[in-house]
C-alpha positions in Angstrom: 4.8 -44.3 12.3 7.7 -42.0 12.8 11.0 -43.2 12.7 11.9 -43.8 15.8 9.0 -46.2 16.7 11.1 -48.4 13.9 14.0 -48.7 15.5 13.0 -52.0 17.6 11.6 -53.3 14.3 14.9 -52.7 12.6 16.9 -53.7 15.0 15.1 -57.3 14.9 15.3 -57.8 11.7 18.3 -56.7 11.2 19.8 -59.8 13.7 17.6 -62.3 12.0 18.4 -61.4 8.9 22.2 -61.2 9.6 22.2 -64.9 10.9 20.6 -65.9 7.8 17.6 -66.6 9.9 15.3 -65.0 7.2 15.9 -64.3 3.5 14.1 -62.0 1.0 10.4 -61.4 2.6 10.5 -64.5 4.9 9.7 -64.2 9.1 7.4 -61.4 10.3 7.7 -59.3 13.8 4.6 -58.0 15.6 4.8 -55.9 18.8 1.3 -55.7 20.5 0.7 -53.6 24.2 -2.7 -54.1 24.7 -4.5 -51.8 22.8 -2.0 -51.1 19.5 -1.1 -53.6 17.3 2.1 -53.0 15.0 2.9 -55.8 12.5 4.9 -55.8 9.5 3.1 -56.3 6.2 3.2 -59.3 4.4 6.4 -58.8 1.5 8.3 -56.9 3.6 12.2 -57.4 4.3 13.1 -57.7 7.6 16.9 -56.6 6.5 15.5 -53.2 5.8 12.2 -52.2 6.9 10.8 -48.7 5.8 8.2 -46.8 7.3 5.7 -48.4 5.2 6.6 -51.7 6.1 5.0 -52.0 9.4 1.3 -52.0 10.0 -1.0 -50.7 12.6 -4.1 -51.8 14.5 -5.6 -53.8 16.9 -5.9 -57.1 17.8 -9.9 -57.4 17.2 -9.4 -55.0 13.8 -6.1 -55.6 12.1 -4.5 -54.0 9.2 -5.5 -54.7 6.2 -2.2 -56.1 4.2 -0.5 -57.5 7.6 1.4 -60.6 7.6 0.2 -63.9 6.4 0.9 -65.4 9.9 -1.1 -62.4 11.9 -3.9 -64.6 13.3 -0.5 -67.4 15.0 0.4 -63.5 16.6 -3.2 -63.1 17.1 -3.6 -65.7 19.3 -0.5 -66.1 20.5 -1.2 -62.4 22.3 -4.7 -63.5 23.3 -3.5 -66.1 24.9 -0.4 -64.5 26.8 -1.3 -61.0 27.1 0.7 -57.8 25.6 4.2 -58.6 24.5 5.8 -59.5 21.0 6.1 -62.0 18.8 8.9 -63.5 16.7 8.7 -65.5 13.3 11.8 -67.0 11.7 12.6 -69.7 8.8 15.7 -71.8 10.1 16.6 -74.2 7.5 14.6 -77.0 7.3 12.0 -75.9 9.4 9.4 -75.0 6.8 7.4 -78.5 5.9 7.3 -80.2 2.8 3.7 -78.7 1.4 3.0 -75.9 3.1 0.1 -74.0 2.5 0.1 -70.1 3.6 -0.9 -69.1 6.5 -0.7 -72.7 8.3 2.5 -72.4 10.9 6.0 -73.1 10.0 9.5 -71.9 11.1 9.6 -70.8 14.0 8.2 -68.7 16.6 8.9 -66.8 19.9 6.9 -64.7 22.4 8.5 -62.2 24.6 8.4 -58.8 26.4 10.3 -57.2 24.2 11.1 -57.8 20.1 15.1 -58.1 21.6 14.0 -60.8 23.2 11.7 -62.7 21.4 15.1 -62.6 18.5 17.3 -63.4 21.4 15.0 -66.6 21.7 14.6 -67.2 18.2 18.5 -67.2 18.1 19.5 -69.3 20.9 17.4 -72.1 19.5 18.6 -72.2 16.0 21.9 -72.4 17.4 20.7 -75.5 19.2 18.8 -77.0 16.6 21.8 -76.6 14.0 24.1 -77.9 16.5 26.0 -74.9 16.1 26.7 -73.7 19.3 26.0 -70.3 19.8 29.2 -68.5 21.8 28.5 -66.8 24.9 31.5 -65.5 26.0 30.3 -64.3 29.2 27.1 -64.9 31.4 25.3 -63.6 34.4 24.6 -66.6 36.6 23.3 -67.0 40.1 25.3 -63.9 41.2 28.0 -64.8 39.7 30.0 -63.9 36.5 30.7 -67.1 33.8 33.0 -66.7 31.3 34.5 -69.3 28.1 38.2 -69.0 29.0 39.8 -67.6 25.7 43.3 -68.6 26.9 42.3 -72.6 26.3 41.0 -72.1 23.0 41.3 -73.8 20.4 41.9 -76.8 21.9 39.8 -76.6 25.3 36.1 -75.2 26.0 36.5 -74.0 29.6 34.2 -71.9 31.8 35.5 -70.1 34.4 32.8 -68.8 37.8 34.1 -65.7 39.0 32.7 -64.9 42.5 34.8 -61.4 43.5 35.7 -58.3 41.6 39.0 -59.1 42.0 38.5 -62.3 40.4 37.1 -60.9 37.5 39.5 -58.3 36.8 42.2 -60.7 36.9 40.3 -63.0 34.1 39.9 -59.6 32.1 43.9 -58.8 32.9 44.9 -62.3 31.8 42.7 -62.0 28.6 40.8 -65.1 29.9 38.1 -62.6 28.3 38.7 -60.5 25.9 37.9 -57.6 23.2 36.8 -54.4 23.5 32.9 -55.0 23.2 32.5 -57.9 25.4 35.0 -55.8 27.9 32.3 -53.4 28.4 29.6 -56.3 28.9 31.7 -58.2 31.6 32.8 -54.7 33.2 28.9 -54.0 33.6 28.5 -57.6 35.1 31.5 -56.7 37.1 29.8 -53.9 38.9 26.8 -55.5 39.7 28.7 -58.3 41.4 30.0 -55.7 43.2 26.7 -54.3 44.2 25.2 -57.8 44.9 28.1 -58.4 47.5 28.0 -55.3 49.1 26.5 -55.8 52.5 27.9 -52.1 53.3 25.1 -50.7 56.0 25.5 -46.7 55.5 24.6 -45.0 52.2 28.0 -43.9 51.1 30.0 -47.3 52.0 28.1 -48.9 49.2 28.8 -46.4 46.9 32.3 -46.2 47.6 33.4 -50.0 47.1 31.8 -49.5 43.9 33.9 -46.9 43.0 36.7 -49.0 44.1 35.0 -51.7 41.7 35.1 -49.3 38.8 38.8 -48.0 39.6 40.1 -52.0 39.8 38.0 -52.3 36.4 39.2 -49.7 34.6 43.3 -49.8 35.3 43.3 -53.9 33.6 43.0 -52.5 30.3 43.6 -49.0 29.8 43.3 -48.6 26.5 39.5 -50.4 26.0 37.0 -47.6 26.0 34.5 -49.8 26.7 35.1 -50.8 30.3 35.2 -47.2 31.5 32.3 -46.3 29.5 30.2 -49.2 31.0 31.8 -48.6 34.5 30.4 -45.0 34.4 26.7 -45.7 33.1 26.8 -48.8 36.0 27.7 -45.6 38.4 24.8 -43.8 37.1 22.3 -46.2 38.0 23.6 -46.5 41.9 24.1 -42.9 41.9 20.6 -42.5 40.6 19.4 -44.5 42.9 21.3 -44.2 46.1 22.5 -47.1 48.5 21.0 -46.5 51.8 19.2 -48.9 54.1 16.4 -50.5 52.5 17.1 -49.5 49.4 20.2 -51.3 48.7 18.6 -54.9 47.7 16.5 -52.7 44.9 19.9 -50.9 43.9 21.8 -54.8 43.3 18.5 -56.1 41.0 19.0 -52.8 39.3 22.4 -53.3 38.8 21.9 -56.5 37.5 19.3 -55.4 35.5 21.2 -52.9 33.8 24.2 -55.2 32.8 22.0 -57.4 30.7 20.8 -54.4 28.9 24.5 -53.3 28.1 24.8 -56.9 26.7 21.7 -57.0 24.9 22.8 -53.5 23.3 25.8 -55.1 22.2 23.9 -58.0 20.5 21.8 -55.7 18.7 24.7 -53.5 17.8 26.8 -56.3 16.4 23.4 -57.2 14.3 23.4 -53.8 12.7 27.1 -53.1 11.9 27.1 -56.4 10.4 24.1 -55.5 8.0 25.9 -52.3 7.3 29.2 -53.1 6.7 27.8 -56.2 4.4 27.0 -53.8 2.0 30.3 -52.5 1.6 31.7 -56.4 0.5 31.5 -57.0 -3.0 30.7 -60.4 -4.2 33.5 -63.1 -4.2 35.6 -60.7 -2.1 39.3 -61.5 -0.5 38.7 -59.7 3.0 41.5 -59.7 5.5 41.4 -59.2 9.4 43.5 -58.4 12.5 43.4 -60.1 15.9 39.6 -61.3 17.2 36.4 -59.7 16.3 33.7 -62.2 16.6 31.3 -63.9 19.0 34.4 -64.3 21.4 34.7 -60.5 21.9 30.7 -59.1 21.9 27.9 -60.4 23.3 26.8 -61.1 19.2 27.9 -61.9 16.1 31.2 -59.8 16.5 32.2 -56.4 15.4 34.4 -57.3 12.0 33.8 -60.4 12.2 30.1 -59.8 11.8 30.4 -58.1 9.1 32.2 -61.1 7.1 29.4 -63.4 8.9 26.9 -61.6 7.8 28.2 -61.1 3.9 28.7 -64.7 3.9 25.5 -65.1 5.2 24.0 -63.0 2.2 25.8 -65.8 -0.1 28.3 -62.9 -1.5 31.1 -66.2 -1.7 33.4 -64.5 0.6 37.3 -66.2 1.2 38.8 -64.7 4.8 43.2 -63.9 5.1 43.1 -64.5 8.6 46.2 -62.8 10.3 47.9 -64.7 12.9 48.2 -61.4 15.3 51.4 -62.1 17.2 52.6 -62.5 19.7 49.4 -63.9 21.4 47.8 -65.0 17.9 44.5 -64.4 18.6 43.7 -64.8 14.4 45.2 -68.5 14.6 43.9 -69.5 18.1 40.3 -67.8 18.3 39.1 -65.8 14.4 40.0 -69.6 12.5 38.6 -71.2 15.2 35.2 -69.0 14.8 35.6 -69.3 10.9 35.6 -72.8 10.8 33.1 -73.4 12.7 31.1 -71.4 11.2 32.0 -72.5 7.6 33.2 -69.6 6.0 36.2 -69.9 3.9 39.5 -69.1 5.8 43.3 -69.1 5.3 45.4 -68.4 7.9 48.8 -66.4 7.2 51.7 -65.0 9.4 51.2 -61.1 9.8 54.2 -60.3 7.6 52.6 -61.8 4.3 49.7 -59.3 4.1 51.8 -57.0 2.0 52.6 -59.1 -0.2 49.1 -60.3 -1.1 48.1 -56.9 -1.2 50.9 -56.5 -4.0 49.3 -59.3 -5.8 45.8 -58.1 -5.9 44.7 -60.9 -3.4 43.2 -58.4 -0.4 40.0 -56.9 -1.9 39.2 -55.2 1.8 40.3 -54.9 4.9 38.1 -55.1 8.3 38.7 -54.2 11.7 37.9 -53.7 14.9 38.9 -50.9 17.6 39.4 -50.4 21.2 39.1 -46.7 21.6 38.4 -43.8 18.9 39.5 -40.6 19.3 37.3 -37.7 18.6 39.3 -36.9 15.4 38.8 -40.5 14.0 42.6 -41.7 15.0 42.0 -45.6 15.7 43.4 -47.4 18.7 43.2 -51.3 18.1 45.6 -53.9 18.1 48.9 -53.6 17.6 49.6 -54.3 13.9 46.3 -52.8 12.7 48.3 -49.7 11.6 51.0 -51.4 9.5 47.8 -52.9 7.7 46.2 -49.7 7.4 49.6 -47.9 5.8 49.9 -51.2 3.4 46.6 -50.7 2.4 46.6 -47.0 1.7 49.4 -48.1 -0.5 47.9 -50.6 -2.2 44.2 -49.0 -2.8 42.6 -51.6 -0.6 40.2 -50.0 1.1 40.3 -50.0 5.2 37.2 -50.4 7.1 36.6 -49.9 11.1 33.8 -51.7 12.6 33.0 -50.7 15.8 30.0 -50.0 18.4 29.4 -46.2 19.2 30.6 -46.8 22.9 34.3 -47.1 21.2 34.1 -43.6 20.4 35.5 -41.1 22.6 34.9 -37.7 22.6 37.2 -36.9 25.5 40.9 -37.8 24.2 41.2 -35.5 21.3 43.8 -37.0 19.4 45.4 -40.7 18.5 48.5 -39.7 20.5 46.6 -38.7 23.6 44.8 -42.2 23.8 47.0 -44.6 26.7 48.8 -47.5 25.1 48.7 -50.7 27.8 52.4 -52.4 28.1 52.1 -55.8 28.4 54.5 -58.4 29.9 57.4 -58.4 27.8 57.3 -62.5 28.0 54.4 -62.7 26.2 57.0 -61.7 23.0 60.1 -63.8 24.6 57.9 -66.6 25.6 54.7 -66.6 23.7 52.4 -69.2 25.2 54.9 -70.3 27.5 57.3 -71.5 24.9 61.0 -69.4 25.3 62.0 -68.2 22.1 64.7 -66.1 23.2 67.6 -65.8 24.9 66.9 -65.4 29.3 67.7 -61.9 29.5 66.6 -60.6 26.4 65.1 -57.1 26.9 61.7 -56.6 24.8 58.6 -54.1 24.8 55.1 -55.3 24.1 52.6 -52.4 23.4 49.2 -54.4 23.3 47.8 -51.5 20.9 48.8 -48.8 17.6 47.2 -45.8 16.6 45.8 -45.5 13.3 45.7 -41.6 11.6 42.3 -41.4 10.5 43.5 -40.3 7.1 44.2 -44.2 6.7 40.6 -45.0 7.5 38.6 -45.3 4.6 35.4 -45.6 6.7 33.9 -46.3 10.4 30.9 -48.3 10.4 29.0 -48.5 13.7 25.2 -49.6 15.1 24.4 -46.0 14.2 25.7 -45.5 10.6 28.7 -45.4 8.7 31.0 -42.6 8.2 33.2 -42.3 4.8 36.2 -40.4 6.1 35.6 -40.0 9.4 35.7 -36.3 10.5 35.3 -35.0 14.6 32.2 -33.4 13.4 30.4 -36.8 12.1 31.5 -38.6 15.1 30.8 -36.0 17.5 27.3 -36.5 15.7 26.9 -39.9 15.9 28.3 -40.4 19.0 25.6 -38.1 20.8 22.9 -39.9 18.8 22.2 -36.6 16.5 23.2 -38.7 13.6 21.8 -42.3 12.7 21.8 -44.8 10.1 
């Protein structure tokens, strides 16, 4: 098999793995569409499958060496048709006394590998009674999000019926972070196709420029929401919006949002397996602001990476900066952590130095909001006093961010649009006045990292040791991959 017919493989595994769903050579992945059979072999690691990892045949003459459980994928296609199949070890779901090749785990049948995971996922979640964090949902033609601004103390879903709604919710960092930006922008754009009731063929496409304009001016600086905004243009555009055509155009739309968010899950389950590598055992790793399940549609950007090393059982402890003034680390990352279970201490932004001075910081891990094509790092503000500490200090500096972040467009750090927030959000952080009435403040939301301070950029694709304009032009065009 060539490489790329691995990539849906890889991807799966690489999201089961990553949630400690499998271990070592446990769960199996088949992918059958009605004449070929693919399968991985029985001793393979789903973490990191190579080409000779995955099998091929057919249903009625298998390969020899397949998986243990190939005649459960067997007849699970027999029964249900062309499709794929799932296989998992949650804890505690493998019986006392089990005897190869009887069932166990568990299992999942879908169109598509991505989905078959998805499934295998969302009910591990619910068996663990850890609840899996969705912080934004397509339902019933409308947009759901978890209001961030309640957290920690309050769960709250918001149903957001109008464009103008929604942008408000992103303005008001209801939701929030970059990759989960682009994933509610998407679903932002289809709501505005499924309202349109525009009769000619340019008045559709016309309030969804509107859409995209209203989307993109909330937060400048996230290169995600234009980027989404324009591929969601692409598919109308593709399509056209003309009478008769324009119901088709909406399930399109739709259609293509969920792919953006299932992108993202994947992507999060790949930079996580990736940048896992680079955290050594028993590591002291210390992150900025919110990178987790809050901000992507998966395990997080940063975040996923210390998930997924404490996953691997590498005995991880987490310095979780507070991130003023709207303390995203305190009120969403500790949340996260805890609930997860991963060691955490939380500390005021000012006292990362002085850990670093005392050896206490092994790594550093963030996320981004835009890359420029030289490598400079937009993210949030305070990342690049971090980075300069830890340049200082030898502590290495890692970005962890999807391939969408990158963007070959603004040349340099200085070109890339800083948003100003409400200068209240400094004198009166969470409603509580601090200072003086009258006191004059500026509250840039982001800084610009030099990419001489970035040690490396890990992303779905691959990860880049001193990141250059040529490696990211690369990857960023697909012409480089992991």
């Amino acid at each position: 098999m060539g490489t790329g017919d691995l990539s849906e493989f890889r991807m799966a595994g690489r999201t089961l793995s990553s949630l400690g769903l499998v271990k070592g050579s446990e769960g199996n992945l088949s992918i059958w569409d009605g004449e070929r059979l693919r399968i991985t072999r029985t001793g393979s690691r789903l973490s990191a499958l190579g080409r000779s990892d995955v099998l091929e045949g057919t249903i009625d003459e298998p390969p020899d060496g397949a998986s243990s459980d190939l005649a459960i994928h067997v007849r699970m296609y027999r029964d249900r048709g062309p499709g794929a199949v799932g296989h998992d070890h949650p804890q505690g779901s493998v019986p006392e006394g089990w005897i190869e090749g009887e069932p166990h785990g568990s299992y999942a049948f879908a169109e598509s590998l991505q989905r078959a995971v998805q499934v295998l996922v969302d009910e591990a979640g619910e068996d663990s009674g850890e609840v899996v964090v969705r912080p934004v949902e397509w339902r019933n033609g409308s947009v759901v999000i978890l209001d961030q601004r309640a957290l920690p103390f309050r769960e709250e879903f918001v149903e957001l019926r109008t464009v103008a709604q929604l942008a408000g919710a992103i303005r008001t960092l209801a939701v929030r972070g970059a990759p989960v930006l682009g994933v509610t922008a998407a679903y932002g754009m289809a709501l505005a196709a499924t309202v349109s009731t525009a009769p000619t063929t340019r008045a559709p496409l016309r309030e969804l420029e509107a859409a995209g304009r209203a989307l993109e001016a909330t937060r400048p600086t996230a290169r995600s929401i234009a980027w989404a905004v324009d591929r969601m243009m692409t598919v109308a555009e593709r399509h056209g919006m003309g009478e008769g055509v324009l119901r088709h155009v909406q399930e399109e739309m739709v259609a293509e949002a969920r792919r953006i968010e299932e992108e993202d899950r994947e992507a999060c389950a790949s930079m996580g397996a990736l940048g896992a590598e680079l955290v050594p055992e028993g590591a002291d790793v210390l992150t900025h602001c919110n990178t987790g399940m809050l901000c992507t549609a998966g395990i997080g950007t940063a975040l996923g990476v210390i998930v997924t090393a404490h996953r691997a059982g590498k005995r991880i402890h987490v310095w979780v900066d507070e991130t003023r003034p709207l303390l995203q680390g305190a009120r969403l990352t500790a949340w996260e952590l805890m609930r997860l279970g991963i060691p955490m201490t939380l500390i005021a932004d000012n006292a990362a130095g002085s850990l670093m001075a005392r050896g206490e910081v092994d790594l550093v891990v963030v996320g981004a909001d835009r890359i420029a094509a030289n490598g400079d790092v937009a993210n949030k503000v305070g990342t690049y006093p971090l980075a300069v500490l830890a340049h200082r200090h030898d502590v290495p500096f890692y970005v962890i961010a999807p391939v969408s972040t990158i963007d070959p467009s603004t040349p340099l750090g200085a070109d890339i649009v800083i948003e100003e927030r409400d200068p209240s959000e400094i004198t009166a952080p969470m409603g509580f006045q601090v200072a003086a009435p009258g006191t004059p403040a500026v509250n840039p939301a982001f800084d610009v990292t030099p990419s001489s301070l970035v040690t490396a950029i890990v992303t779905e694709r691959g990860v880049i040791l001193h990141p250059s304009r040529v490696e990211l032009r690369e990857l960023s065009s697909g012409r480089r991959s992991a």
